[in-house]
C-alpha positions as CSV (number, residue, x, y, z in Angstrom):
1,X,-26.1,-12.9,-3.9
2,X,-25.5,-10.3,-6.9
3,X,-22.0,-9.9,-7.0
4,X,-20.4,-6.2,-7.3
5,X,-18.8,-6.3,-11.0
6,X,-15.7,-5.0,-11.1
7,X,-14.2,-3.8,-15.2
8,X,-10.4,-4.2,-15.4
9,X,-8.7,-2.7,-18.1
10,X,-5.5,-4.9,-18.9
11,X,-6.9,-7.8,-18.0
12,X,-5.0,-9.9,-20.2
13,X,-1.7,-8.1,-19.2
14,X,0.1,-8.1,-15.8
15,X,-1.2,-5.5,-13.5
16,X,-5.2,-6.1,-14.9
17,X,-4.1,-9.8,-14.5
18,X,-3.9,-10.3,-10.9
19,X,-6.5,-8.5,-10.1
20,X,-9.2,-10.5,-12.5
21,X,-7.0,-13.5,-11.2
22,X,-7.6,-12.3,-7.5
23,X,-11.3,-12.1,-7.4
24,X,-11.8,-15.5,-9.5
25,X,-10.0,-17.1,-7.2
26,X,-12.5,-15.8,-4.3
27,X,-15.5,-16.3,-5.1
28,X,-17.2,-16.1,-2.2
29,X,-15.6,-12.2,-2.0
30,X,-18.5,-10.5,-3.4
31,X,-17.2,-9.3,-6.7
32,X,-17.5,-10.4,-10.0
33,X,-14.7,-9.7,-13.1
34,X,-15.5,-7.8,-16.3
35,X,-12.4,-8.2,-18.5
36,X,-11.9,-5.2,-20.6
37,X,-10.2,-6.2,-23.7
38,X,-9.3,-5.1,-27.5
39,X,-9.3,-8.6,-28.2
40,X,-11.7,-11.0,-26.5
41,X,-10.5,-13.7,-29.2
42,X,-6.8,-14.1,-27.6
43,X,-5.6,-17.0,-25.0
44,X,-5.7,-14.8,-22.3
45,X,-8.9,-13.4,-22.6
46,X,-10.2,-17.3,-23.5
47,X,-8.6,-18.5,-20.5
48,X,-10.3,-15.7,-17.9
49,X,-13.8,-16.5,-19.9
50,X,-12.9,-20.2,-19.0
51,X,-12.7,-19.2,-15.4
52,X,-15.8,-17.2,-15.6
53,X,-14.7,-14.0,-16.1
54,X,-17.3,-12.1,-18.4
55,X,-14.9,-10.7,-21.5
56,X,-16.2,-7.2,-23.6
57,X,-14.3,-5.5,-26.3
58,X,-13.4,-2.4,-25.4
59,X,-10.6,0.1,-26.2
60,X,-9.2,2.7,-24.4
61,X,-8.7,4.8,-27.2
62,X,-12.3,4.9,-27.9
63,X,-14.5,6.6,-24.7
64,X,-17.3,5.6,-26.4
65,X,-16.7,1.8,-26.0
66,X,-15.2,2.2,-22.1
67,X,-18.3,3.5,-21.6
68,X,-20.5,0.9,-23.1
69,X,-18.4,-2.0,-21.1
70,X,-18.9,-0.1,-18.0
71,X,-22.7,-0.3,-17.8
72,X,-24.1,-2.2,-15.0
73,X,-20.5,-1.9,-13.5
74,X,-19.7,-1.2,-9.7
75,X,-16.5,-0.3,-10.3
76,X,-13.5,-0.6,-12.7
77,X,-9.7,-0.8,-12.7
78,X,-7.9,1.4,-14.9
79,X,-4.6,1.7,-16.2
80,X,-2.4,2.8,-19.0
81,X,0.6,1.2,-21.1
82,X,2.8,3.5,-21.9
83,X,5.4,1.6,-23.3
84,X,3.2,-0.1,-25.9
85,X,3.3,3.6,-27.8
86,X,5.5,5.9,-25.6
87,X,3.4,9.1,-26.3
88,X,2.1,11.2,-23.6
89,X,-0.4,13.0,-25.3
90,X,-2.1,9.8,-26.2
91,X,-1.4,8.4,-22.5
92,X,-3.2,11.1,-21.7
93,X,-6.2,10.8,-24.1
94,X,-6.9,7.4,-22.6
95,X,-6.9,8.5,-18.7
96,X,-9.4,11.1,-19.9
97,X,-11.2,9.0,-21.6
98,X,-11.7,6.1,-19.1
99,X,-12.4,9.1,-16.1
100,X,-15.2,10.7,-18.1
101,X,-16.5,7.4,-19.1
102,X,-16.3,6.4,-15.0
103,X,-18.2,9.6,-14.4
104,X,-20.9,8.9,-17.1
105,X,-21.3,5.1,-15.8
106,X,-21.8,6.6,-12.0
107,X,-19.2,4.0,-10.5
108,X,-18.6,3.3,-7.0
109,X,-15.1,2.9,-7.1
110,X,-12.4,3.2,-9.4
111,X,-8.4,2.4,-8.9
112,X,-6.3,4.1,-11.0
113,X,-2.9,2.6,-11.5
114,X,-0.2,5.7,-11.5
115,X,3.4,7.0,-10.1
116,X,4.1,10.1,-8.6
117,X,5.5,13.6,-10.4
118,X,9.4,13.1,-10.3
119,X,8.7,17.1,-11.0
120,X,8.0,17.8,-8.1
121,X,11.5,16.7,-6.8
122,X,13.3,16.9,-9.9
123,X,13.0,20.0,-11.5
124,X,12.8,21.0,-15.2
125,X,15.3,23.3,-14.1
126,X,18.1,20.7,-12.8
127,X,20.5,20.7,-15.8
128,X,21.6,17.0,-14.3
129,X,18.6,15.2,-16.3
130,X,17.4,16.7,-19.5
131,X,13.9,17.4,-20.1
132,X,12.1,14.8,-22.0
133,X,8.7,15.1,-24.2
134,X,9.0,19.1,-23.7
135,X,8.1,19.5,-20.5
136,X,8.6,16.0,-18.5
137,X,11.5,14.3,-16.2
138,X,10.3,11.2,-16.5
139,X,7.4,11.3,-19.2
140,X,5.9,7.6,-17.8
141,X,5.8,8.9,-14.3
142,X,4.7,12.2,-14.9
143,X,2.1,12.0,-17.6
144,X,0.3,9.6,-15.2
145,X,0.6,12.1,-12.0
146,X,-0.9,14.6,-14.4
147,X,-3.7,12.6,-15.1
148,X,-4.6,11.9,-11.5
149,X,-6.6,14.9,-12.1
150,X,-8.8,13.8,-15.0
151,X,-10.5,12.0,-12.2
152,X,-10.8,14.0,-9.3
153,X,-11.9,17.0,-12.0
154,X,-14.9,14.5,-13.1
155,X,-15.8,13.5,-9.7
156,X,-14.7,9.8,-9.5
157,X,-14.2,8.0,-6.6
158,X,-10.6,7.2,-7.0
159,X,-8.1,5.7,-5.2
160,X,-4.9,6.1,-6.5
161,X,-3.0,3.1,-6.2
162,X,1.1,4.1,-7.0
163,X,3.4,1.6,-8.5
164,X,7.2,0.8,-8.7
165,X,10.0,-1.0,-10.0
166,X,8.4,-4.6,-11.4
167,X,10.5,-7.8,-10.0
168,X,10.0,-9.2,-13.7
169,X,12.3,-5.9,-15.1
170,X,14.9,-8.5,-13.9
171,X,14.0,-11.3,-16.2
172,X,15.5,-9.3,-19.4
173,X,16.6,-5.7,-18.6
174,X,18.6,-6.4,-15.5
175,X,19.2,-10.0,-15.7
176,X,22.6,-11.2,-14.0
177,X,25.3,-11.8,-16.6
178,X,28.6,-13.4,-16.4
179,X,31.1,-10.8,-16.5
180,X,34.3,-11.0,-18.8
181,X,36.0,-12.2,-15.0
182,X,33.6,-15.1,-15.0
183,X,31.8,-13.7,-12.1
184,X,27.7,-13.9,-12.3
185,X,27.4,-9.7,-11.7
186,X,24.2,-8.0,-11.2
187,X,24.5,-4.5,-13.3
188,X,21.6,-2.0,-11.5
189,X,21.7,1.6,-12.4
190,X,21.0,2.2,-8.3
191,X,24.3,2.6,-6.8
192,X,24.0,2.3,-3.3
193,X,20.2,3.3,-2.8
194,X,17.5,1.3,-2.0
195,X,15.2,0.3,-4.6
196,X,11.4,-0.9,-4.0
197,X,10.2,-3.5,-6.1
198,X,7.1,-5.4,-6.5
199,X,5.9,-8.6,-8.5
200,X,3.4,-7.6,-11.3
201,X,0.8,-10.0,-9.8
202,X,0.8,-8.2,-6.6
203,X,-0.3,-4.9,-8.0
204,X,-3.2,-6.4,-8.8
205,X,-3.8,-8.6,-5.8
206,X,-3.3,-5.1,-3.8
207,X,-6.2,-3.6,-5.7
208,X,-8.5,-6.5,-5.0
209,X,-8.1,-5.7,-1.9
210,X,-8.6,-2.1,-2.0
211,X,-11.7,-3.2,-3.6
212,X,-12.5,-5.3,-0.8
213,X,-11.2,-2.2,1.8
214,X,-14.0,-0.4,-0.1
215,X,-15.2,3.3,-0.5
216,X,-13.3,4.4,2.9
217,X,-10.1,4.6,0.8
218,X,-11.5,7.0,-2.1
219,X,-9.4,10.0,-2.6
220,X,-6.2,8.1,-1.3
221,X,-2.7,7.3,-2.8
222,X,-1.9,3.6,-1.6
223,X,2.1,3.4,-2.4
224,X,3.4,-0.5,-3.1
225,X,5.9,-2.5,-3.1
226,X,6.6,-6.3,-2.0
227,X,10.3,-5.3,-0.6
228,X,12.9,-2.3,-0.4
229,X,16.4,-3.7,-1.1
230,X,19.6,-2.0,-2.3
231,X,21.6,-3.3,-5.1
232,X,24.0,-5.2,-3.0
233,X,20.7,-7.2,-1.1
234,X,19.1,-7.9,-4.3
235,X,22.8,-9.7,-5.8
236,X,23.0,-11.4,-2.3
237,X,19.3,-12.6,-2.4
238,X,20.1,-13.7,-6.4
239,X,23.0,-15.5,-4.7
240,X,21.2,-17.7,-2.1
241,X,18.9,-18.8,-4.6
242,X,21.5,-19.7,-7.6
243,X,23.8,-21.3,-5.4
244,X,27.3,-19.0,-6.6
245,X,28.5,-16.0,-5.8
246,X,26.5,-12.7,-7.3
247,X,28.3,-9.3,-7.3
248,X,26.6,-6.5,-7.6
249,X,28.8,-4.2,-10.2
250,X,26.1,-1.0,-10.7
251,X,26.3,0.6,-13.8
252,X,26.2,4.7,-13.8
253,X,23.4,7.1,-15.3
254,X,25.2,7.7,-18.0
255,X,25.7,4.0,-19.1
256,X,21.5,3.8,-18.6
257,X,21.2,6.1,-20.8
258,X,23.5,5.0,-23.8
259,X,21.9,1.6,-23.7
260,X,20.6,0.7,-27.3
261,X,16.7,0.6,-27.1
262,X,14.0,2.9,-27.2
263,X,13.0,5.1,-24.0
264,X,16.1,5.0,-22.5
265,X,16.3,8.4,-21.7
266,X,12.7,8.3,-19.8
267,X,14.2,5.2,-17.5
268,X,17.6,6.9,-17.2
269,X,16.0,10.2,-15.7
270,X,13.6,8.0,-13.5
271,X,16.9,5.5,-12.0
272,X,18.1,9.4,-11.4
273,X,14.8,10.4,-9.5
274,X,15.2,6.9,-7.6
275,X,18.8,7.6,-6.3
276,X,18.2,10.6,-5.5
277,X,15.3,11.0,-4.1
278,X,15.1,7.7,-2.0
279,X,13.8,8.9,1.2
280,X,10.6,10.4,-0.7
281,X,10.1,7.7,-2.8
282,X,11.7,4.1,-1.1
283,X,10.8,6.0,1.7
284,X,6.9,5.7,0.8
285,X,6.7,2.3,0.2
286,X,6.7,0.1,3.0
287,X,5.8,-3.2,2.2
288,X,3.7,-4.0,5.4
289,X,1.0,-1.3,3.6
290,X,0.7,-3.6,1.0
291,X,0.7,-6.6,3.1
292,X,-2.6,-5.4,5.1
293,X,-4.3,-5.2,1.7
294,X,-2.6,-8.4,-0.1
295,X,-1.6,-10.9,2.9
296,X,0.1,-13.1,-0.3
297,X,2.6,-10.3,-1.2
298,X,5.7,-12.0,-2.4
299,X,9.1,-10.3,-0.9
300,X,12.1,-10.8,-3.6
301,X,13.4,-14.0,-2.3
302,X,9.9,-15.8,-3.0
303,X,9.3,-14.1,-6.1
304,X,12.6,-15.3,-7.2
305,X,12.1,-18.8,-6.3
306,X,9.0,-19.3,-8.8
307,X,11.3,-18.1,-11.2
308,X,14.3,-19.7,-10.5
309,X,14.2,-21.5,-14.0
310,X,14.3,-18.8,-15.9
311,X,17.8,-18.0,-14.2
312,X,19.2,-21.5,-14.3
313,X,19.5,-22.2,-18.0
């Protein structure tokens, strides 16, 4: 049987990971991985070639080579990282240039990997947030939404497949600490809204099987996550697992935003957007969605288990 090939961008990453992860470990599902990579050289890509994956250079930034390590291709996973650079314009540059490069390679299917426009809930005009990257709430939401477009505008078939909140934010930016009290306290910008969250893997587990689902869902927006909790349930489920008491002590907007790293201001705005607007977007994300797609999508509590180590020492 020829197998469908699939070309994943990020393959050596998390989201791309899963997914090239997901079909090698089905090998009877029909598909085969392409691994799109700036650096077929590196462990990661050594360790999908190990596994059978086929690995091709191939940089984002350059249509030109997207569209040389599409050909033959059935479809292709795309997606951006725009924390690597934290530019829109150049976010930008590469959606366009993997869409026109889909269109020129006549895939079947393509899954984009975006988030919604926080715009259209959260105003330039609403003096609570400021405007970010001149005309952006949340630039790494946003800039994505926008780009939606580059594909339908070249004719791909596209299914957009909307992320969230990654469980593995809580291995450094929202660790637990101990407090000055003694108390293990989990600080989360959320106050007493519910936050969806997903593991990494799981994204791209959810577009194998959107793969799998097939053509039926081009043109739709397939919103993840692996579990909705509030502040309060993810402390108590950090609890359970560590064995001591975990508050959950949230920490304001403002103290988001005067954190000392870069891009603060983009997650400060989008915690905002969360609180705010957690019927639209909490709201959109049930987890059984997911489930139908990816029957091994991890809820908090089992996520939190395979790490436990990296809590403990």
């Amino acid at each position: 049987m020829t197998k469908k090939i699939i070309a994943v961008v990020g393959a050596t990453g998390q989201q791309g990971g899963g997914l090239a992860r997901a079909i090698l470990d089905d090998p009877d599902g029909g598909f085969a991985v392409r691994a799109l990579t700036r650096d077929p050289s590196s462990p990661a890509a050594a360790a999908l070639a190990a596994r059978g994956a086929e690995v091709v250079a191939a940089d984002i930034d350059d249509e030109a080579s997207v569209r040389a390590a599409l050909a033959g291709a059935y479809g292709a996973y795309f997606m951006t990282a725009f924390w690597e650079y934290n530019d829109v314009a150049r976010e930008q540059a590469q959606a366009a240039a993997m869409a026109n490069a889909a269109a020129a390679a006549g895939l079947a299917h393509v899954v984009w990997s975006t988030l919604p426009d926080t715009r259209d809930h959260v105003p330039l005009s609403d003096d609570r947030v400021p405007t970010l990257a001149g005309a952006y709430t949340v630039p790494h939401f946003d800039s994505k939404a926008e780009a939606d477009d580059y594909f339908r505008t070249a004719g791909v078939p596209t299914t957009f497949l909307s992320t969230t909140f990654y469980f593995e934010a809580f291995l450094d930016f929202f660790k637990p600490v101990r407090d000055p009290d003694g108390v293990l306290a989990l600080h989360l910008p959320m106050g007493s809204a519910p936050l969806p969250g997903i593991a990494a893997e799981d994204i791209g587990r959810t577009a194998y099987g959107i793969f799998r689902r097939g053509v039926a869902l081009v043109g739709a927006t397939v919103a993840v996550s692996g579990e909705v909790l509030t502040g309060a349930e993810y402390a108590a489920r950090f609890a359970k697992e560590l064995g001591e008491e975990v508050a959950y002590r949230p920490m304001s907007i403002a103290d988001m935003r005067a954190l000392p790293f870069p891009g603060t201001d983009d997650l400060a705005n989008m915690f905002f957007y969360y609180t705010e607007h957690a019927d639209y977007f909490a709201g959109s994300r049930d987890p059984r969605h997911a489930r139908e797609l990816n029957p091994r999508l991890q809820d908090f509590a089992t996520w939190l288990s395979a790490h436990r180590d990296a809590f403990t020492g």
